[in-house]
N, CA, C and O of each residue as an XYZ file, in Angstrom:
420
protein
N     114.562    176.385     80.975
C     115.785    176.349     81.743
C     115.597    177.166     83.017
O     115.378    178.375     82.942
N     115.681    176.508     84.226
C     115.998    177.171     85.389
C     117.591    177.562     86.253
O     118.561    176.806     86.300
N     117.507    178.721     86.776
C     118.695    179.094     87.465
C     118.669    178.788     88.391
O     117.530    178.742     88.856
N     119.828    178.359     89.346
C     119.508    178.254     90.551
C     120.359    179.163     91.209
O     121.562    178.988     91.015
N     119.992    180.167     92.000
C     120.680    180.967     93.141
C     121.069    180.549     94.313
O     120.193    180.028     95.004
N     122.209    180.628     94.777
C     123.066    180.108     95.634
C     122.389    180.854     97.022
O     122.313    182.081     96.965
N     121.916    180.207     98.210
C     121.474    180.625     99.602
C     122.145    181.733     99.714
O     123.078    181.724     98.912
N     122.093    182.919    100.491
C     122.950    184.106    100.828
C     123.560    183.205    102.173
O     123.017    182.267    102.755
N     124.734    183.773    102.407
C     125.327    183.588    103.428
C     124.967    183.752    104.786
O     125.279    183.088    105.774
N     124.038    185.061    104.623
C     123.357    184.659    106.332
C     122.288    184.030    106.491
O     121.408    184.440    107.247
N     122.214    183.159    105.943
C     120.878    182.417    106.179
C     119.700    182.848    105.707
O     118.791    182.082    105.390
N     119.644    184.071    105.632
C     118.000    184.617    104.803
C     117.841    184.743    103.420
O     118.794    185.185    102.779
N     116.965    184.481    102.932
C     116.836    184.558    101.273
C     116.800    185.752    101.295
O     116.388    186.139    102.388
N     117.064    186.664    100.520
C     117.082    187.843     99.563
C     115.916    188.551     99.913
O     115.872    189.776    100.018
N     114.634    187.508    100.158
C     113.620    188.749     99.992
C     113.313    188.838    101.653
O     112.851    189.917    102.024
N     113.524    187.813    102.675
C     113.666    188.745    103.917
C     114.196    189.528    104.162
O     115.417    189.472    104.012
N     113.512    190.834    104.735
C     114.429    191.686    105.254
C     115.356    191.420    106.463
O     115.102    190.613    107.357
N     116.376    192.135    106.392
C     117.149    191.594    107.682
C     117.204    192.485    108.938
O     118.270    193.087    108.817
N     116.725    192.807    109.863
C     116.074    193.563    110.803
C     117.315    194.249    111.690
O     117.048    195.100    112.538
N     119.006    193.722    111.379
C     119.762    194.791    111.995
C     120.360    195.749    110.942
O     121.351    196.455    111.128
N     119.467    195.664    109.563
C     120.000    196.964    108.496
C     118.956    198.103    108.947
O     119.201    199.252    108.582
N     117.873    197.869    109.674
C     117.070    198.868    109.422
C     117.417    199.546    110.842
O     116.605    200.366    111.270
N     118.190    199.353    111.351
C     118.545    199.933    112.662
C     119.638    200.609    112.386
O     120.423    200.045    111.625
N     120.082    202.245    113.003
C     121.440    202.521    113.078
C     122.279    202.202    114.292
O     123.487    202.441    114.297
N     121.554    201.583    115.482
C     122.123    201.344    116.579
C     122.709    199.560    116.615
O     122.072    198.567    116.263
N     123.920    199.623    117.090
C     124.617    198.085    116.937
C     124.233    197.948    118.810
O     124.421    198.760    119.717
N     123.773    196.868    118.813
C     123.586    196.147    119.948
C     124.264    195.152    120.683
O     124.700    194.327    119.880
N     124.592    194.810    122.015
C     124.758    195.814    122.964
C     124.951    197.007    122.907
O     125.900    197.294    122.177
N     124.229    198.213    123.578
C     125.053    199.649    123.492
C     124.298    200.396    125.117
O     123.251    200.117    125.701
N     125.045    201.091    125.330
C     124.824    202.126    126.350
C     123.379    202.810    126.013
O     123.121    202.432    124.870
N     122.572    203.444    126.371
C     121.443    203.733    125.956
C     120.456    204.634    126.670
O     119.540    204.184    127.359
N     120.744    206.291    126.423
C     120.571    207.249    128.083
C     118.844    207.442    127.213
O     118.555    207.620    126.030
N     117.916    207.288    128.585
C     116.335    207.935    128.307
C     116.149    208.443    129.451
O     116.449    208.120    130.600
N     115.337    209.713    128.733
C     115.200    210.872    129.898
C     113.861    210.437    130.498
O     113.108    209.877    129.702
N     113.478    210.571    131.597
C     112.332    210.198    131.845
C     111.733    211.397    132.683
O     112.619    211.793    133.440
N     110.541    212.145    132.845
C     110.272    213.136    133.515
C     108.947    213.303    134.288
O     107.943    213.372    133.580
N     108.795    213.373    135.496
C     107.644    213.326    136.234
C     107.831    214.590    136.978
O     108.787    215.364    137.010
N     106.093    214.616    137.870
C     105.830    215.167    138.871
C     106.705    214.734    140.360
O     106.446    213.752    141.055
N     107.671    215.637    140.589
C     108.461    215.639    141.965
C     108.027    215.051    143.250
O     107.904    215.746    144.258
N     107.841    214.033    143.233
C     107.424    213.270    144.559
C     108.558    212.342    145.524
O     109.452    211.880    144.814
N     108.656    212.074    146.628
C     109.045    211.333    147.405
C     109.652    210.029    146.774
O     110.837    209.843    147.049
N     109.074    209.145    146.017
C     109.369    208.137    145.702
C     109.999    207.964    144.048
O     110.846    207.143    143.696
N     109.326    208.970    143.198
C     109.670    208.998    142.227
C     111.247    208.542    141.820
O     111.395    208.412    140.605
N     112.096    208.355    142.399
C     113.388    208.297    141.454
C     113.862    207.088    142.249
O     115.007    206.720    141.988
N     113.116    206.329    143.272
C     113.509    204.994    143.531
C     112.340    204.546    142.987
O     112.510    203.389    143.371
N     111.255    204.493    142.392
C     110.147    203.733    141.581
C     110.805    203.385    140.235
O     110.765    202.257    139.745
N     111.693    204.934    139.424
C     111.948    204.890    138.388
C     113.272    203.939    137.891
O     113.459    203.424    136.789
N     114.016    203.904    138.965
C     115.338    203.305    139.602
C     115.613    201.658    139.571
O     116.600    200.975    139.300
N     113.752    201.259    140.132
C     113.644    199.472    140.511
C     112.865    199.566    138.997
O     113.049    198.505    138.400
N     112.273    200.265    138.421
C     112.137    199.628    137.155
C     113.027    199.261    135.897
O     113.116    198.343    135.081
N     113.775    200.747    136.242
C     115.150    200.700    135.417
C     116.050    199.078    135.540
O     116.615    198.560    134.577
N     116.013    198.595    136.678
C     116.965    197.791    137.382
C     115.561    196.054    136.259
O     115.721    194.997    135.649
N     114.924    196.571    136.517
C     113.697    195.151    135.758
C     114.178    194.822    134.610
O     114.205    193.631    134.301
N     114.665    195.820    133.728
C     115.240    195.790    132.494
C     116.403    195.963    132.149
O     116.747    195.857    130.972
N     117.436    196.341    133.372
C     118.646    195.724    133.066
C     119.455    195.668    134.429
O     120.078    196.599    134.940
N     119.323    194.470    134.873
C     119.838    194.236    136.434
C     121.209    194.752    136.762
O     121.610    195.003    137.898
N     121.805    194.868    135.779
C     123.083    195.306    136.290
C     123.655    197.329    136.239
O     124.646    198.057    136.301
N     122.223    197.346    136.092
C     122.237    199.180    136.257
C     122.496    199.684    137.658
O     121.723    199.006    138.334
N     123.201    200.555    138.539
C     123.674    201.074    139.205
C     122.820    202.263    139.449
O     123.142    203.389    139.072
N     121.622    201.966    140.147
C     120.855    203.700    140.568
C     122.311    204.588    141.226
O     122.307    204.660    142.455
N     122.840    204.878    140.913
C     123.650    205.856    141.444
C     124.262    206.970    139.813
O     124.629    208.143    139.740
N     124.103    205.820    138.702
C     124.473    206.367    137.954
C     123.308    207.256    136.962
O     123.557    207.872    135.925
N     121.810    207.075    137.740
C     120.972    207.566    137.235
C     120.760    209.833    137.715
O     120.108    210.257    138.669
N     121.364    210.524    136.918
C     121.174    211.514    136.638
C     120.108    212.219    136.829
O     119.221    211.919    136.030
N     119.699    213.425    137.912
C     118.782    213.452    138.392
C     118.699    215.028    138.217
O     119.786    215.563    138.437
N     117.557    216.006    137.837
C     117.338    217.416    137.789
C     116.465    217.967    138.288
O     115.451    217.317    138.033
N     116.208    218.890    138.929
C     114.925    219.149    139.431
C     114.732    220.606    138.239
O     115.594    221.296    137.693
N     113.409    220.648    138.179
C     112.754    221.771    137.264
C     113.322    222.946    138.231
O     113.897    222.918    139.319
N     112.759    224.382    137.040
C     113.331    225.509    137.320
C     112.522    226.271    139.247
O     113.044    226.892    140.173
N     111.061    225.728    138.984
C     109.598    225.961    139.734
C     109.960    224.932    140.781
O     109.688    225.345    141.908
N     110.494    223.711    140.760
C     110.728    222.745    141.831
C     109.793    221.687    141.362
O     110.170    220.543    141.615
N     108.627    221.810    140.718
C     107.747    221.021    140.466
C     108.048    219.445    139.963
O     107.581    218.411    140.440
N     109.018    219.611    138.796
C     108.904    218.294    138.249
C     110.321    217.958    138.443
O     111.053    218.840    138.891
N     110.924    216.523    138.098
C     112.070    216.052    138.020
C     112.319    215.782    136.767
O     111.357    215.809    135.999
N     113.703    215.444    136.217
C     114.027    214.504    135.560
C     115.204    213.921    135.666
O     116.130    214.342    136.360
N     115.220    212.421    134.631
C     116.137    211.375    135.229
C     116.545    211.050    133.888
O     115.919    211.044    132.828
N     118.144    210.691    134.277
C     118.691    210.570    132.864
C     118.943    208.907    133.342
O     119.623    208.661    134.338
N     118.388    207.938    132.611
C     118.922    206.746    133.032
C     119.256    206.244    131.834
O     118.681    206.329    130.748
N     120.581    205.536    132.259
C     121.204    205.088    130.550
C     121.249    203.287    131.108
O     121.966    202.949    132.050
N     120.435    202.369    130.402
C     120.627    201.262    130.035
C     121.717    200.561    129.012
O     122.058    201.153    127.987
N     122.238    199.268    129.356
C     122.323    198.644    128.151
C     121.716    197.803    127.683
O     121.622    196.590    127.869
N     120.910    199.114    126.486
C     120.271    197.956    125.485
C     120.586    196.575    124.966
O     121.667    196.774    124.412
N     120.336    195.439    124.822
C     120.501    194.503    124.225
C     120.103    194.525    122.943
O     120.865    194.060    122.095
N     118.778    195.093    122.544
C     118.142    194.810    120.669
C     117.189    195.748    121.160
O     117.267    196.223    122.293
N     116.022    196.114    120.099
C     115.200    197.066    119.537
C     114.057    196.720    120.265
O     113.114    197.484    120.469
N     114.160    195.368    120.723
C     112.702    195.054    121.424
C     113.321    195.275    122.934
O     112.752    196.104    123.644
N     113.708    195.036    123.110
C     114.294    196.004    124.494
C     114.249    196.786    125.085
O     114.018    196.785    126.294
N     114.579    198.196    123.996
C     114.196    199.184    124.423
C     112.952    199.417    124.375
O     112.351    200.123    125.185
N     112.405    198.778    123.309
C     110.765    199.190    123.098
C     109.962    198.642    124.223
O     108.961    199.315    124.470
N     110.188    197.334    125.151
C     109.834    197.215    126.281
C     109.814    198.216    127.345
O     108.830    198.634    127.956
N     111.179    198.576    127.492
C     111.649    199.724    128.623
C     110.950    200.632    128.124
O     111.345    201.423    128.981
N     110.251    201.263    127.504
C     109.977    202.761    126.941
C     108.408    202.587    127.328
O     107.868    203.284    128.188
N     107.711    201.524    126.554
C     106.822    200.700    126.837
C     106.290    200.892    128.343
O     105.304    201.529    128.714
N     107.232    200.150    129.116
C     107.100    200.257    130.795
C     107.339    201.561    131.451
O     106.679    201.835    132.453
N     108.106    202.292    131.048
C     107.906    203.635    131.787
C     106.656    205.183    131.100
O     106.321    206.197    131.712
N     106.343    204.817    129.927
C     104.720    205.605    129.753
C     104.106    205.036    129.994
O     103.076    205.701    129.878
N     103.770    203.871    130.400
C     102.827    203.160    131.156
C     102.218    203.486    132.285
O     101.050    203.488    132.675
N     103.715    203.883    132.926
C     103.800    204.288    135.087
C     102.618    205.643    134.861
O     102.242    206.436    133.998
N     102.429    205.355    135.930
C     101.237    206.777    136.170
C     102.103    207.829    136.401
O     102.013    208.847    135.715
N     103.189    207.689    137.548
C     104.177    208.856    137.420
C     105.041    209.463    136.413
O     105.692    210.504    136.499
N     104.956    208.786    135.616
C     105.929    209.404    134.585
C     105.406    210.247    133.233
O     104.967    209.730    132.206
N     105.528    211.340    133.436
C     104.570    212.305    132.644
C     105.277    212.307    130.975
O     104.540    212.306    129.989
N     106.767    212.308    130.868
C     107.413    212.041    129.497
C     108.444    211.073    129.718
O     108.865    210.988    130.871
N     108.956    210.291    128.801
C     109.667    209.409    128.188
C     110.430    209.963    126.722
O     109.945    210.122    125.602
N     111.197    210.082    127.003
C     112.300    210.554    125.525
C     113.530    209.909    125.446
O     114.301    210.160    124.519
């Protein structure tokens, strides 16, 4: 005698995992990463047009800007909206990549 189990309702059988339980973040969301380099001239319009690659409707004005205690380094608070997990992992992805950008958090 066989049972038969009824499909789950979202479409995945039971033994896929479902990839927005393993997340605590619900998507769309606001999404601030600090980014921190060596203080140069261009640095925060480089960091600004990349920001803008990954989510066009970001506003460099709203990107948050610090200079270190020494003057040396900057940092930039830029908050995206994420769409999903691969998203951000792109954006995070693309800015340790940049030669200027010494941390990503």
């Amino acid at each position: 005698m066989t049972s038969s189990v009824p499909p789950s309702s979202n479409g995945l059988d039971d033994t896929t995992p479902d990839p927005r339980k393993d997340s605590l973040i619900e998507y769309p969301c606001l999404f601030p990463v600090k980014v921190m380099g060596l203080k140069t001239d261009d640095f925060f319009l480089q960091m600004a047009a990349l920001a803008q690659r990954h989510d066009p409707f970001l506003d460099p004005a709203s990107i948050a800007q610090r200079d270190s205690s020494g003057g040396k380094y900057i940092s930039l608070t830029i908050t995206i909206t994420a769409t999903s997990r691969e998203h951000l992992d792109n954006f995070y992805r693309a800015l340790t990549s940049h030669p200027l950008v010494k941390y990503a958090l």
